[in-house]
C-alpha positions in Angstrom: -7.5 -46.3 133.0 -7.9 -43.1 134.4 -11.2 -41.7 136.7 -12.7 -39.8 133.1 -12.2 -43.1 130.9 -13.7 -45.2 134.0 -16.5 -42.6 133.8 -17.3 -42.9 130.5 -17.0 -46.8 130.0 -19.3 -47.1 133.3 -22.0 -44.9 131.1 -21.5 -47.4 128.5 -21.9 -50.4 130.4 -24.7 -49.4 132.6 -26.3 -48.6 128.9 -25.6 -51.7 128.1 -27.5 -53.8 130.7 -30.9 -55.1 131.0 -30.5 -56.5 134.5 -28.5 -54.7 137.5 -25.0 -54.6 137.5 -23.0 -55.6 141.2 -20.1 -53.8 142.3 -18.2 -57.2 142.4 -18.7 -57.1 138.3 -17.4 -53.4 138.4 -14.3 -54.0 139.6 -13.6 -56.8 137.8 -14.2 -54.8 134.8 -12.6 -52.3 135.6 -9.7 -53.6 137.7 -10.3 -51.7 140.4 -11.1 -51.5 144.3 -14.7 -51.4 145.1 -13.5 -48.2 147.2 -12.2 -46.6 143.4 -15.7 -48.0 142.3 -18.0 -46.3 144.6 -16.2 -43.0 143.8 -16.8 -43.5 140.2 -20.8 -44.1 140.9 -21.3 -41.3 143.4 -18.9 -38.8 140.9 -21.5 -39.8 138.4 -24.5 -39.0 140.4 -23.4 -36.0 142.3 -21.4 -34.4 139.0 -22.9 -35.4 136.3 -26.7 -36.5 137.4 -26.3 -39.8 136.2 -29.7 -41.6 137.3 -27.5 -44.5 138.4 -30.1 -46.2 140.7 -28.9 -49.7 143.4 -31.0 -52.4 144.7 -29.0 -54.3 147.7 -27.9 -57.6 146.3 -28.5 -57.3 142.9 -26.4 -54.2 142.3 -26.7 -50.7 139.9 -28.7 -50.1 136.7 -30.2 -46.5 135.1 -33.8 -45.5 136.1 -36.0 -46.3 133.8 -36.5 -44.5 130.5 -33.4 -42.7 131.4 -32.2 -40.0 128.4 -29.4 -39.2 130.4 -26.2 -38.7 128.3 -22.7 -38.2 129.6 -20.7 -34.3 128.1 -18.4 -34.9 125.3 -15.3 -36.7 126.6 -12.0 -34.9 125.6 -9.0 -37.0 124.4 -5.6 -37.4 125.6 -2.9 -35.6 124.2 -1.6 -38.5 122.0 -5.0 -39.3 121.2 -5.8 -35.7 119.8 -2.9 -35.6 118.0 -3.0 -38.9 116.4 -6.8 -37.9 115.4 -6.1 -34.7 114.1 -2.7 -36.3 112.3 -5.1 -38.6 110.2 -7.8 -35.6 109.7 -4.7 -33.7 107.5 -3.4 -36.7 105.9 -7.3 -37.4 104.6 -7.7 -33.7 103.9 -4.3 -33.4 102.1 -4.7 -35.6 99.5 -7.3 -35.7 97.0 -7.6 -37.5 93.8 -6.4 -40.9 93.0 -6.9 -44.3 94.1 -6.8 -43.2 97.7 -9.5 -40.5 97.3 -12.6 -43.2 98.2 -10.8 -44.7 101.3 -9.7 -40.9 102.5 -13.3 -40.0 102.4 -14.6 -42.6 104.0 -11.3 -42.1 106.8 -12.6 -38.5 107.1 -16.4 -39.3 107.9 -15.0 -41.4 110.7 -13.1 -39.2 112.4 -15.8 -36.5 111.9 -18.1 -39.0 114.1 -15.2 -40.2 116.8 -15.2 -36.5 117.4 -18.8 -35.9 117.7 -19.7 -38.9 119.7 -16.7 -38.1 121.8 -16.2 -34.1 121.9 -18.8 -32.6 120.4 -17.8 -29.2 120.8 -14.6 -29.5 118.9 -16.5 -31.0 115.9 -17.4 -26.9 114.9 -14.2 -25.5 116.8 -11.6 -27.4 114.8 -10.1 -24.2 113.6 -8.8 -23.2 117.4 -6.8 -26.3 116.7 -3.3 -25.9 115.2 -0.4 -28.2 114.3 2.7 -26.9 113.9 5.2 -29.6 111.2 8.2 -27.4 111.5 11.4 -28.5 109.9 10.0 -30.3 107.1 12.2 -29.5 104.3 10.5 -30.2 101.1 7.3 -31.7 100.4 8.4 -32.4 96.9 9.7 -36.3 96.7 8.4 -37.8 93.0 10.0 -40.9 94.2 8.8 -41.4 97.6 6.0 -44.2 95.9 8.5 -45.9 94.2 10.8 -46.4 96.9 7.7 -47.2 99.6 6.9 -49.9 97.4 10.3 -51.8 96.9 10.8 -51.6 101.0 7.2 -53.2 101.3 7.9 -55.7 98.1 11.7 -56.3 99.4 12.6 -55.4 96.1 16.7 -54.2 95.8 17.2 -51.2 94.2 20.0 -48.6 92.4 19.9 -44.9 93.6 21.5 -42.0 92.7 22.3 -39.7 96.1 23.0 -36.0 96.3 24.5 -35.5 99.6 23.8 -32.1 101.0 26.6 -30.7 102.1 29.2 -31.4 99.0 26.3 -31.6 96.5 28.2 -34.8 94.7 26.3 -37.8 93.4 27.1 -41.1 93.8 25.3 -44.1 92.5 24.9 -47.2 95.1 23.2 -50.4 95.1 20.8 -50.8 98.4 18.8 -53.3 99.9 16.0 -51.1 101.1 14.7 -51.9 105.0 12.5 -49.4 106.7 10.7 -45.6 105.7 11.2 -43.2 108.8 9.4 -40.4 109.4 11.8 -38.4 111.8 11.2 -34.4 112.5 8.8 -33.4 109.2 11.2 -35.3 107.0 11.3 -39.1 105.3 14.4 -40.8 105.3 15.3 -44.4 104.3 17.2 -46.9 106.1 18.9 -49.2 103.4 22.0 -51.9 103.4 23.8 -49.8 100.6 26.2 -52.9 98.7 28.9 -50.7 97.9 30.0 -49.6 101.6 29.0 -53.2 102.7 26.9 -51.1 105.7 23.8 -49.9 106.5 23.0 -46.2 106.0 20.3 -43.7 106.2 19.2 -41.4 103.2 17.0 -38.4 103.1 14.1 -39.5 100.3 14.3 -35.6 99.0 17.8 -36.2 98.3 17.7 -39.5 96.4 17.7 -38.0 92.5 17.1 -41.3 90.6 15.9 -45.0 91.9 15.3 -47.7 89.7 14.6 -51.3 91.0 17.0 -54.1 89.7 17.6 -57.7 90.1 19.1 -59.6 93.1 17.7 -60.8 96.2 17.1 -58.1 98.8 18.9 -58.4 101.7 17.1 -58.8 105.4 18.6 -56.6 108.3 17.0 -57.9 111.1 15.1 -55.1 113.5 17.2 -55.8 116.8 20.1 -54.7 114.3 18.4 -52.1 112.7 18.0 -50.3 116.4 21.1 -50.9 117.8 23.1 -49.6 114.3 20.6 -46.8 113.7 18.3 -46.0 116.5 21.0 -46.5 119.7 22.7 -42.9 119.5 21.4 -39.4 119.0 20.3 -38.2 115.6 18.8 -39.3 112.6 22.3 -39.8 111.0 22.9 -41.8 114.4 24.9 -45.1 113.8 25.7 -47.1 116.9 27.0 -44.3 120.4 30.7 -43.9 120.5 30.2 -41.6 123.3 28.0 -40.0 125.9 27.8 -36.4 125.4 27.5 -34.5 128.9 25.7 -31.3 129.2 25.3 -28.7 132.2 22.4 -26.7 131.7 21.4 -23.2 134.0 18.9 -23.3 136.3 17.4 -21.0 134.1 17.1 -23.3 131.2 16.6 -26.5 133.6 13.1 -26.1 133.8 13.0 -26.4 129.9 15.5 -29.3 129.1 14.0 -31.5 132.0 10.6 -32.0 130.2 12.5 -32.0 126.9 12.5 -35.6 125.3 16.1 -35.3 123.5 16.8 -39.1 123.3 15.1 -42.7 125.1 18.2 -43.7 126.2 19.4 -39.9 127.8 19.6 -39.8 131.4 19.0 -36.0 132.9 19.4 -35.6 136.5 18.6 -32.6 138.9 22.0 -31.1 140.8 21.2 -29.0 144.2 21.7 -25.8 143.0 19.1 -26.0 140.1 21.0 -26.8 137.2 20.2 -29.7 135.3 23.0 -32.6 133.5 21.8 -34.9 130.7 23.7 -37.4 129.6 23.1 -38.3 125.7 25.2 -41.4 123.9 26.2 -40.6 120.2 28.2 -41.3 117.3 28.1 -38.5 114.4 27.9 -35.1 116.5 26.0 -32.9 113.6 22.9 -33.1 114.6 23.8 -32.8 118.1 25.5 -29.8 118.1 23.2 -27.9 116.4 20.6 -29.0 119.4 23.3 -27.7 121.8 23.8 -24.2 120.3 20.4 -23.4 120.6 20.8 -22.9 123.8 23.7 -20.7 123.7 25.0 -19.5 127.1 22.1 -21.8 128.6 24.4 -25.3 128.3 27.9 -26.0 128.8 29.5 -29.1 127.5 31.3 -31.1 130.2 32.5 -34.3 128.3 33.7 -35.2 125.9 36.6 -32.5 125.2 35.9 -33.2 121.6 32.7 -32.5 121.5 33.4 -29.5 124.1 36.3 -28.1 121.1 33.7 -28.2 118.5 30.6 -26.7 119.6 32.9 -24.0 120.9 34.7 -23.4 117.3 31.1 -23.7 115.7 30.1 -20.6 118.7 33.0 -18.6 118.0 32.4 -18.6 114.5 28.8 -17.3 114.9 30.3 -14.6 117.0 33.1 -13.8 114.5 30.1 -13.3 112.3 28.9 -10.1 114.4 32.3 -9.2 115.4 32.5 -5.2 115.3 35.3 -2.8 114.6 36.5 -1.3 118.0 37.6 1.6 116.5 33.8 2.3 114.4 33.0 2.8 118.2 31.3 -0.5 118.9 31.8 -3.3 121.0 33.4 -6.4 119.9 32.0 -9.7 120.8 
């Protein structure tokens, strides 16, 4: 608990009591020293003009008929953002069977923000969130397929893969939704490969549910096949990736979260190496050419050969005639 949530639950608890509170009871409380205590209280008084009052051996307590009312409290990051996450879901949507509980959703969040922070209830407009990379909010069978991974229900799809736009038809045991970067995939035991795989809902062109027991994949398995190694197409790391980044783009990729389980380390002349584990290098290579000259790969040679070709390829792209009087790159 930090000194502005100590603050505000002190308020509360002070509110709270009829009789005098001792600083014993505080700490407890709070899990703190009575040194940690005793700043709280006198940060109270000094700050905010709390009317926090002591008697010796009975303890603290608000004067009488206090009005006193601590300023809005502002949230954390992750609170604020799961807040204002919920706020666009309930605003979103409207009509249905949802529309009652959305309302009611939104009228609660309205007053967590003005018993809380007041001053964003009327300012909500200064605050922005930003879903980039979603790639189509059209999926018809998103509900259909939510259901039969809630009801273990088995299911045939039909599956367009992206790159070679060719269907095939599977038969999947269904195990988890995952919201990953703006986009829904599924995570499904597909029969017909005898594996699990991951499928990217606005892809999926037909489901219908069918008989047979729907097979379990336990979620220790689930992680260490899917959610182990970089990517959303990730099956279980292969390899560690190793990346040198400038100085100048250290400072940027060290507060960067690419990966849990990627290990980024400082060297003395300002440059930075992360260390990422991996299986299918798509995704991942697309992350490292965004940096351009700002990262080198040091390991594997592999992966060093292939984000090269996929750079050289961009500059083949702009590649100019030397003899139109321009530069080639």
């Amino acid at each position: 608990m930090d000194s502005v949530e100590r603050t505000y639950h002190l308020d509360q608890l002070l509110k709270s009591r009829r009789t005098p509170i001792s600083l014993l009871e505080i700490c407890d409380r709070f899990a703190c020293s009575e040194s940690t205590a005793k700043r709280t209280i006198e940060k109270m008084r000094n700050l905010l003009g709390a009317p926090i009052l002591n008697i010796p051996n009975q303890g603290y307590f608000y004067s009488k008929n206090s009005t006193f009312e601590m300023p809005g409290v502002w949230f954390s990051a992750e609170e604020l953002h799961a807040l204002l996450t919920m706020q666009q879901l309930a605003a979103g949507l409207s009509g249905g069977f949802l529309e009652s509980e959305l309302d009611r959703l939104r009228e609660r969040i309205e007053s967590i923000l003005k018993k809380s922070a007041p001053m964003v209830v009327d300012q909500m407009h200064r605050l922005r969130m930003m879903d980039s990379g979603r790639r189509s909010r059209a999926m018809p069978l998103f509900p259909l397929l939510a259901t039969a991974v809630m009801q273990r229900q088995r299911l045939h799809l039909e599956y367009e893969g992206r790159q070679k736009c060719e269907r095939s038809a599977r038969e999947v045991s269904p195990q988890r939704l995952v919201h990953y970067r703006g986009n829904w995939y599924l995570d499904v035991w597909c029969h017909k490969s005898d594996g699990l795989r991951t499928f990217a809902i606005e892809r999926v062109r037909k489901a219908d549910r069918i008989t047979g027991a729907c097979l379990d994949v336990d979620e220790d398995t689930l992680n260490r096949e899917l959610a182990s190694a970089f990517g959303i197409f990730a099956g279980a790391p292969t390899a560690e990736a190793v990346l040198l980044f400038t100085a100048k783009a250290a400072a940027w990729v060290a507060d960067e979260q690419w990966f849990p389980d990627a290990q980024g380390k400082w060297l003395e002349d300002g440059r930075f190496e992360l260390r990422i584990p991996y299986s299918n290098p798509t995704e991942l290579i697309m992350e490292i050419c965004r940096y351009g000259p700002e990262v080198e790969v040091l390991d594997p040679p592999e992966l060093r050969q292939q984000v090269a070709a996929m750079l050289q390829r961009a500059c083949d792209q702009y590649a100019c005639d030397q003899h139109a009087g321009k530069v080639t790159i």
